[in-house]
C-alpha positions in Angstrom: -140.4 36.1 46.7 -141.3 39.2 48.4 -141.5 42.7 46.4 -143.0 44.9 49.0 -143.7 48.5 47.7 -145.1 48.1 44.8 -147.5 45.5 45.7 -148.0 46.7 49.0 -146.0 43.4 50.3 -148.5 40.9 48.3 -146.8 37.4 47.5 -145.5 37.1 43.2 -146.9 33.4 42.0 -143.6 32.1 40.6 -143.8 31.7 36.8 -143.2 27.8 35.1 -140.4 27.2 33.1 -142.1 25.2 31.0 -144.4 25.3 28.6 -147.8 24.0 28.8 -148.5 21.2 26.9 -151.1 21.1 24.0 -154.2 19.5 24.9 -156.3 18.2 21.8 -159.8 20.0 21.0 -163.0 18.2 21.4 -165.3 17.6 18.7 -167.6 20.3 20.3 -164.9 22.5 20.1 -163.5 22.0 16.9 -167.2 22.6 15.5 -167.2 25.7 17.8 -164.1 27.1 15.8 -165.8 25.9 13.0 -169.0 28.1 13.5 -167.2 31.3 14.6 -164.9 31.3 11.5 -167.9 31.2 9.2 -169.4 33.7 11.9 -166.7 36.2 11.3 -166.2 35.6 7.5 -170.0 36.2 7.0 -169.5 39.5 8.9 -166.3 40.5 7.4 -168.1 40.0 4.0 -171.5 41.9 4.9 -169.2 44.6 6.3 -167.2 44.6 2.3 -170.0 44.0 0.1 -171.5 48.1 0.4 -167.8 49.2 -0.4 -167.9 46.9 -3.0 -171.0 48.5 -4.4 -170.7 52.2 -3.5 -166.8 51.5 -5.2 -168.6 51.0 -9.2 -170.0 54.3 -8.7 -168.8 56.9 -11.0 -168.5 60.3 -9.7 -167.9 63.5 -11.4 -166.2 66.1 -9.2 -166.4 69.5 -10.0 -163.6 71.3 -11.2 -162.2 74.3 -9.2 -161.3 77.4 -11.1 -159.4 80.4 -8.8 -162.3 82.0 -6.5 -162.6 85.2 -8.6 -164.0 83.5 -11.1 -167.0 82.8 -9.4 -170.1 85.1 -9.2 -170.3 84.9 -5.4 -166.6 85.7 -4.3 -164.8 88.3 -1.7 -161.2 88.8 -2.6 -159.2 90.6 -0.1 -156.1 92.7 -1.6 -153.4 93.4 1.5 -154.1 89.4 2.1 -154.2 88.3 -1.7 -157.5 85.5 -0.7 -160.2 85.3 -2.1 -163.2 82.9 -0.8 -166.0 82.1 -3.3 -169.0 80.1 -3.1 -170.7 78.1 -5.6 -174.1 76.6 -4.6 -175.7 73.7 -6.5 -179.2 75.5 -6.7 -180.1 74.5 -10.0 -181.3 70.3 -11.0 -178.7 71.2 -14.2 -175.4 71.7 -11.0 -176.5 68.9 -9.0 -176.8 65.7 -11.7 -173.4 65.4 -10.7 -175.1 63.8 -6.9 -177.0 60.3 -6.7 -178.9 61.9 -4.1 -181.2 65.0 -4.4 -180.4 67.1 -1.6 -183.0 69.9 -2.6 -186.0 67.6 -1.7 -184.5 66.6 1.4 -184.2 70.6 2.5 -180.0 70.7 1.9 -178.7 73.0 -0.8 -174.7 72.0 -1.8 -172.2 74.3 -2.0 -168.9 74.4 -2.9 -166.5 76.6 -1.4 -163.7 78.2 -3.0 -160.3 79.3 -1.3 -157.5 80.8 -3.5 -154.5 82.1 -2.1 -152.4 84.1 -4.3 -150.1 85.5 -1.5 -146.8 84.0 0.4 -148.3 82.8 4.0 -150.0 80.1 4.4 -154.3 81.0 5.3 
């Protein structure tokens, strides 16, 4: 069978009609299978366990009031936004963290969009 464009005139190997026949698996094989589904089961439960763990944490999230509330805010009128910022500068703010960002040179903050007006921001 020639297709000619396509294949820039290259001979199509003609397909079988039927199906191969099943050939049984070695014992070498079979322990081959073996090995690789433990393999892959071993990985797929190393790869669960940490969400596992990090899953039993409990977390407290902070609760957002509307950003005028907040010391460190800039409301615009003709837009009816305001943005605030809340940083977590104090060891009393960040308990709610396992990990204490001020020795590591990070400071958390928590930003603050309210819109009070008809578009979206």
């Amino acid at each position: 069978m020639r297709i000619g464009f396509y294949n820039y005139g290259m001979e199509v190997p003609e397909f079988r009609s039927q199906p191969r026949q099943k050939v049984p698996l070695t014992r070498r094989q079979r322990a081959r299978n073996r090995s690789l589904y433990f393999l892959s089961m071993l990985a797929a439960s190393a790869l669960l366990l940490p969400t596992l763990v990090f899953a039993g944490k409990n977390s407290v999230k902070p609760v957002a009031k509307t950003a005028i509330n907040y010391p460190a805010h800039d409301f615009h009128r003709d837009e009816k936004v305001a943005i605030a910022a809340d940083p977590y500068d104090n060891s009393e703010k960040a308990k709610i963290f396992s990990i204490n960002y001020a020795e590591h040179g990070f400071l958390p903050i928590f930003f603050i969009v309210t819109n009070d007006g008809d578009q979206p921001v």
